[in-house]
ROFI-905378 format. One record per residue: residue in one letter; x, y, z of N, C-alpha, C in turn. Coordinates in Angstrom, 3 decimals. Atoms other than C-alpha are relative to their C-alpha. Layout:
N
 code      n_X      n_Y      n_Z     ca_X     ca_Y     ca_Z      c_X      c_Y      c_Z
    A        X        Y        Z        X        Y        Z        X        Y        Z
...
***
This chain:
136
 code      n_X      n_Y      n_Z     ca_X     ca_Y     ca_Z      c_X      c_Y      c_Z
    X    0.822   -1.190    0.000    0.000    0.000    0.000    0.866    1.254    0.000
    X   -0.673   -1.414    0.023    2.563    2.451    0.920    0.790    0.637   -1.510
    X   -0.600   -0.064    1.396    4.314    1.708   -2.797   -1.117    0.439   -0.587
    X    0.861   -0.682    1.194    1.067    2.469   -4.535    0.262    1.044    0.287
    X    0.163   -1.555   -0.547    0.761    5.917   -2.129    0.784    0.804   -0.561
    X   -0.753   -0.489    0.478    4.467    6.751   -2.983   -0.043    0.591   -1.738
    X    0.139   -0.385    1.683    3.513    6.510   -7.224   -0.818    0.841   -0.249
    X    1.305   -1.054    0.235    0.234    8.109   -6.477    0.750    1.284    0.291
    X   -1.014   -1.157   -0.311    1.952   10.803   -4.813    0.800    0.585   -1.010
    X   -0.873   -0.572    0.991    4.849   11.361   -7.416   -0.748    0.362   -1.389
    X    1.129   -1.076    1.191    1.969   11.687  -10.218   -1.014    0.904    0.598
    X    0.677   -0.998    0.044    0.155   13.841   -8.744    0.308    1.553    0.252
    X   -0.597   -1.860   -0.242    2.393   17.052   -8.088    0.582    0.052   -1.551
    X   -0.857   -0.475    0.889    3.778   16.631  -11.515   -1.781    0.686   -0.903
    X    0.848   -1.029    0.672    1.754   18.961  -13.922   -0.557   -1.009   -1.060
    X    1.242    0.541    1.353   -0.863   17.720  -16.455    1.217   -0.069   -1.005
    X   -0.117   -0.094    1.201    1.082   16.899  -19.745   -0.385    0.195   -0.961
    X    0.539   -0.388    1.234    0.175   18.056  -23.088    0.601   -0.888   -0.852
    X   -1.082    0.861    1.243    0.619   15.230  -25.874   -0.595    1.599   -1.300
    X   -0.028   -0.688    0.873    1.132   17.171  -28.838    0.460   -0.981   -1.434
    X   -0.410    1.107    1.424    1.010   14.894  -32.552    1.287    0.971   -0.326
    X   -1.554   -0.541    0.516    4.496   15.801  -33.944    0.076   -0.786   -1.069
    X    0.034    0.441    0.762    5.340   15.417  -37.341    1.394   -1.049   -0.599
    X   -1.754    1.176   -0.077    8.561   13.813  -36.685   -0.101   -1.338    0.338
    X    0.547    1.267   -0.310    8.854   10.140  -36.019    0.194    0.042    1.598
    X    0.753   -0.104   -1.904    8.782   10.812  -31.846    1.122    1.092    0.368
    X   -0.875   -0.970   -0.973   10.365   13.085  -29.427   -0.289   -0.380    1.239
    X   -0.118    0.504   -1.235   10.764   12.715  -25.986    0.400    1.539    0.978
    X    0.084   -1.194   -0.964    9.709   15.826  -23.333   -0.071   -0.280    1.152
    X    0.401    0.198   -1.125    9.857   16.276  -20.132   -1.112    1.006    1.018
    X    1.241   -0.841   -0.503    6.713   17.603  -17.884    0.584    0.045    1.768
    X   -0.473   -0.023   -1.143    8.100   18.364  -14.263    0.749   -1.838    0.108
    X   -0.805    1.156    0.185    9.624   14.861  -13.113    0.010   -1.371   -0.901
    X    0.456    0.649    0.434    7.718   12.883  -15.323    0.418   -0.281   -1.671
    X   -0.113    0.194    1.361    8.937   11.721  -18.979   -0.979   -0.606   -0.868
    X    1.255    0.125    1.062    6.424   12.145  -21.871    0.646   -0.821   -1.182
    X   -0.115   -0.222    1.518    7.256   10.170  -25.125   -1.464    0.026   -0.811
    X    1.141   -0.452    0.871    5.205   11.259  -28.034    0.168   -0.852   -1.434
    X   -0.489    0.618    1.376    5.142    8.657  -31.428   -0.899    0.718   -0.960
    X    0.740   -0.338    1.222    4.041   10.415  -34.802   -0.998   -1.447   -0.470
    X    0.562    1.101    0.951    1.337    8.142  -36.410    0.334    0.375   -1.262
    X   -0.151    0.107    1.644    1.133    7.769  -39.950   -0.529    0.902   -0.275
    X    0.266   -0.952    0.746    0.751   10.281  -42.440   -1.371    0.221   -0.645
    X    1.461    0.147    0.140   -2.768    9.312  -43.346   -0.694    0.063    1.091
    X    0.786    0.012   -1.544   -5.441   10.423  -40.996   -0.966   -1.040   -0.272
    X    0.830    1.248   -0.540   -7.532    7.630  -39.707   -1.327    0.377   -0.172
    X    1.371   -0.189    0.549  -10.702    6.991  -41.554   -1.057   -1.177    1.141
    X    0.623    1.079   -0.754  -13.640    5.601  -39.220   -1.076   -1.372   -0.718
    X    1.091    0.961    0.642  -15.648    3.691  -41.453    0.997   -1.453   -0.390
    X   -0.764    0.629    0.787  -14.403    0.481  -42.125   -0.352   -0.763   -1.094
    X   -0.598    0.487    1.337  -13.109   -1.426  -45.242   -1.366   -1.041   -0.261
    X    0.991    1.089    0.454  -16.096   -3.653  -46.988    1.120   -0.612   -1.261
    X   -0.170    0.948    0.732  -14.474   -6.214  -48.367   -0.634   -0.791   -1.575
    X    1.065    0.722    0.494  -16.026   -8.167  -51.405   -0.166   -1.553    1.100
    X    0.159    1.361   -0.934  -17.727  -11.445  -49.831    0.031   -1.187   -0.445
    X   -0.921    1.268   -0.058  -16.740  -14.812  -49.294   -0.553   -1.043    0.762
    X    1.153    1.324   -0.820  -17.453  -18.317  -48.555   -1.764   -0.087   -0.497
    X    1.601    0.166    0.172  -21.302  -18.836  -48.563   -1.198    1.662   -0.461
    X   -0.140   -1.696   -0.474  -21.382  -14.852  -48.467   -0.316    0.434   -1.955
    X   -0.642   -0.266    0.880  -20.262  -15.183  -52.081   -0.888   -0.613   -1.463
    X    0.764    0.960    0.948  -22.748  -15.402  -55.209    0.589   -1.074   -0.964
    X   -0.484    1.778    1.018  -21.863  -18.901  -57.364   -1.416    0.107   -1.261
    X    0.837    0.551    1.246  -23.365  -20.002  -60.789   -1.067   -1.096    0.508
    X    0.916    0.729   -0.268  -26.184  -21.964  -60.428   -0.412   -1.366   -1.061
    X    0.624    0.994    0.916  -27.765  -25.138  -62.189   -1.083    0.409   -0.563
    X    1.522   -0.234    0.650  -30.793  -24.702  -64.817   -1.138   -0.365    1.003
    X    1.115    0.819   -0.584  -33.049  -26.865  -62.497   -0.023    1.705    1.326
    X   -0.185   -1.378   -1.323  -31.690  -23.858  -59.236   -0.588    1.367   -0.892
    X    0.557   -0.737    0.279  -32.378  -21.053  -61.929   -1.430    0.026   -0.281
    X    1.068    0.078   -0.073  -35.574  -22.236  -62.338   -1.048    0.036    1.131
    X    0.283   -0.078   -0.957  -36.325  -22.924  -59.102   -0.405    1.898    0.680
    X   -0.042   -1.511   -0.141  -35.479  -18.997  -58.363   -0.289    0.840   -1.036
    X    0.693   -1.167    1.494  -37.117  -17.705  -61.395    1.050    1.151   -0.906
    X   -0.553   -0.437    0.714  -34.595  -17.193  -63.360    1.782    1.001    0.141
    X   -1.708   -0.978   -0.331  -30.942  -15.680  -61.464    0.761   -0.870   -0.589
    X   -1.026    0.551    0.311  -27.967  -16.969  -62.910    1.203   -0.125    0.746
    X   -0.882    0.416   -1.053  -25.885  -16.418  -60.009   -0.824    0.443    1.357
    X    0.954    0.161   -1.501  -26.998  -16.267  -56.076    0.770   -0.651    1.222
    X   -1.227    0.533   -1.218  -25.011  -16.759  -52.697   -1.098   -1.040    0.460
    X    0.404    0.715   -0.692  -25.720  -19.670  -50.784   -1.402   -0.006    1.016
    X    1.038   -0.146   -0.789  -27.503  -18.164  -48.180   -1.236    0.795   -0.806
    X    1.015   -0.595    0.404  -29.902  -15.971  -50.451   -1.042   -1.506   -0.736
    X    0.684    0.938    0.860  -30.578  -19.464  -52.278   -0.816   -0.742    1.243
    X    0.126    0.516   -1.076  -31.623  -20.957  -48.818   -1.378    0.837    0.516
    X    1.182   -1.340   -0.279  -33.802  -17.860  -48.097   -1.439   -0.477   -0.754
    X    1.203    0.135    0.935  -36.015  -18.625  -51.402   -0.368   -1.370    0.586
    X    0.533    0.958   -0.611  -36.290  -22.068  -50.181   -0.792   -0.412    1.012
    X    1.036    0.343   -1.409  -37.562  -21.816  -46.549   -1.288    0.907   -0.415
    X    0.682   -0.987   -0.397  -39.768  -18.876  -47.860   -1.083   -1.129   -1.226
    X    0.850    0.262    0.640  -40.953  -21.207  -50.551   -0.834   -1.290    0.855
    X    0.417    1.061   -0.957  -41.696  -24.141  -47.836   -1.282    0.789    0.825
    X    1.450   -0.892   -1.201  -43.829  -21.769  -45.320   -0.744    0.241   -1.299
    X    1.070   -0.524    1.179  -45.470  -20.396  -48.412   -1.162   -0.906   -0.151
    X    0.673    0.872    0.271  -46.874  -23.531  -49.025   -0.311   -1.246    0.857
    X    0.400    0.833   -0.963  -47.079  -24.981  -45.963    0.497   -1.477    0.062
    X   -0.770    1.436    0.031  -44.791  -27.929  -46.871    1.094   -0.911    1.384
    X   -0.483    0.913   -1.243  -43.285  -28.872  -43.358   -1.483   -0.762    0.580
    X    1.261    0.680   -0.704  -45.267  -32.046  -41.657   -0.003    0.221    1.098
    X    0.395   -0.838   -1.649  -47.591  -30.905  -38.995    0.824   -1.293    1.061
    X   -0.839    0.890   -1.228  -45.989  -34.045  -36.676    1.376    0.600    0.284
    X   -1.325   -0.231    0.141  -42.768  -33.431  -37.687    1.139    1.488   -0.397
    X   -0.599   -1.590    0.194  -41.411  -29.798  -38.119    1.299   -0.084   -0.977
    X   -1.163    0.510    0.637  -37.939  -31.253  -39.187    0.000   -0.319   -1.479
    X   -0.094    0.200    1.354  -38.805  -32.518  -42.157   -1.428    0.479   -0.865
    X    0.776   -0.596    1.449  -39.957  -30.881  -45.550   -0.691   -1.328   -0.752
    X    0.776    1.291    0.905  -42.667  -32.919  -47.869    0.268    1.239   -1.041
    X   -0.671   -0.746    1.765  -41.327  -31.747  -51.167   -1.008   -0.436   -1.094
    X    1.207    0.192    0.957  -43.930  -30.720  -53.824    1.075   -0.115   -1.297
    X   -0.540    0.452    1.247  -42.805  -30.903  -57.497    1.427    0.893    0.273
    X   -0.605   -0.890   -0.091  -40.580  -27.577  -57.661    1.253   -0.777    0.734
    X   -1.254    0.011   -0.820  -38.174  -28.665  -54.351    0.019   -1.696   -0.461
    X   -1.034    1.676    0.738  -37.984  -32.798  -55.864    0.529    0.241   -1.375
    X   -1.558   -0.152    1.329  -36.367  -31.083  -58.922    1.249    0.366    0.624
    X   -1.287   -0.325   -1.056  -33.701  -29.597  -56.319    0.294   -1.183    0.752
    X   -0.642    1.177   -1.123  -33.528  -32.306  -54.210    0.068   -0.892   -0.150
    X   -0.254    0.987    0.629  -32.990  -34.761  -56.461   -1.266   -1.160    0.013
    X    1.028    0.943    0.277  -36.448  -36.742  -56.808   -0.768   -0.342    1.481
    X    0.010    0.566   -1.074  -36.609  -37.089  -52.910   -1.462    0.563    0.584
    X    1.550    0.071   -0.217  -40.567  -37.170  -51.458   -0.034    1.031    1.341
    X   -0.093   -0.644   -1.427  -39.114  -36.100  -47.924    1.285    0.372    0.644
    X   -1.686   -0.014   -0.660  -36.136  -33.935  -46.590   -0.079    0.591    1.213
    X    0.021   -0.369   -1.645  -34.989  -33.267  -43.174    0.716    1.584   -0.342
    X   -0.732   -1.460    0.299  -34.147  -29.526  -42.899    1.414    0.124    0.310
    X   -1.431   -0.586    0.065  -30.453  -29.784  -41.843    0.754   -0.707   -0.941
    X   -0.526    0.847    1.163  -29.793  -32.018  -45.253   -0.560    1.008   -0.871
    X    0.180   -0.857    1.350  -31.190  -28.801  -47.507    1.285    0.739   -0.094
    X   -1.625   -0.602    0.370  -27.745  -27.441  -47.472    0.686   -1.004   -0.807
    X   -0.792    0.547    0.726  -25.991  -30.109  -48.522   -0.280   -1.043   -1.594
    X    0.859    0.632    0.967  -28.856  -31.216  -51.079   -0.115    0.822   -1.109
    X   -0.186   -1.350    1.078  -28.088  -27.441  -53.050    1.327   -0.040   -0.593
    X   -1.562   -0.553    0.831  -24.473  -27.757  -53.493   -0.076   -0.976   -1.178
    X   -0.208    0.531    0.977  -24.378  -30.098  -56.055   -0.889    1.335   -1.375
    X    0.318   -1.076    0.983  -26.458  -27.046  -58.103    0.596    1.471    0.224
    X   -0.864   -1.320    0.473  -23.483  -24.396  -57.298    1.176   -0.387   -0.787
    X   -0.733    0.016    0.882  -21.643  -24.528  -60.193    1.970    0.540   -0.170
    X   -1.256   -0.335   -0.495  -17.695  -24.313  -59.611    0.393    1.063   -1.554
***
């Protein structure tokens, strides 16, 4: 305790410092007993917005299959997740999850051209039942 008191103590009689940006790469002042250094930043001032990237991964629209452009009325390309979007919105639309079962989709004509002929899919197999229609 008495070591904190002593540091508290020695900063508090020394005088307020002033940083001051300097266009030099640093300097080094002194403020009563206390030594200030000061580092120049970079020559560009600091923009707050940041950088948008283009996107990536699933993020990232892909070519599609005839059967997928059809499905989506006609895009020729379409990210993962937007293709996923038209899907669940076309399921509620039409009321195609079974009332027992929530999990799994009863696939009318439209989603057994996507999903390869299949009568009934479980919803965490519609991901991996689309990639075969993103086109590398």
């Amino acid at each position: 305790m008495a070591v904190s008191l002593g540091l508290f103590s020695a900063f508090s009689t020394v005088q307020t410092a002033l940083f001051l940006k300097s266009s030099s790469s640093s300097s080094v002042r002194l403020a009563g007993n206390l030594r200030v250094a000061t580092f120049a930043g970079s020559a560009k001032p600091a923009t707050t917005e940041p950088k948008k990237g283009e996107p990536r991964g699933i993020m990232k629209p892909g070519r599609v299959s005839p059967e997928m452009q059809t499905f989506l009325g006609g895009l020729p390309e379409i990210p993962r997740t937007q293709a996923l979007k038209f899907i669940w919105a076309h399921i509620k639309q039409h009321n195609l999850q079974d009332p027992e079962d929530k999990k799994v989709i009863i696939c009318d004509n439209k989603l057994k051209k996507i999903f390869g002929g299949r009568d009934r899919v479980g919803f965490l197999e519609i991901a991996g039942l689309i990639s075969p229609h993103f086109l590398k």
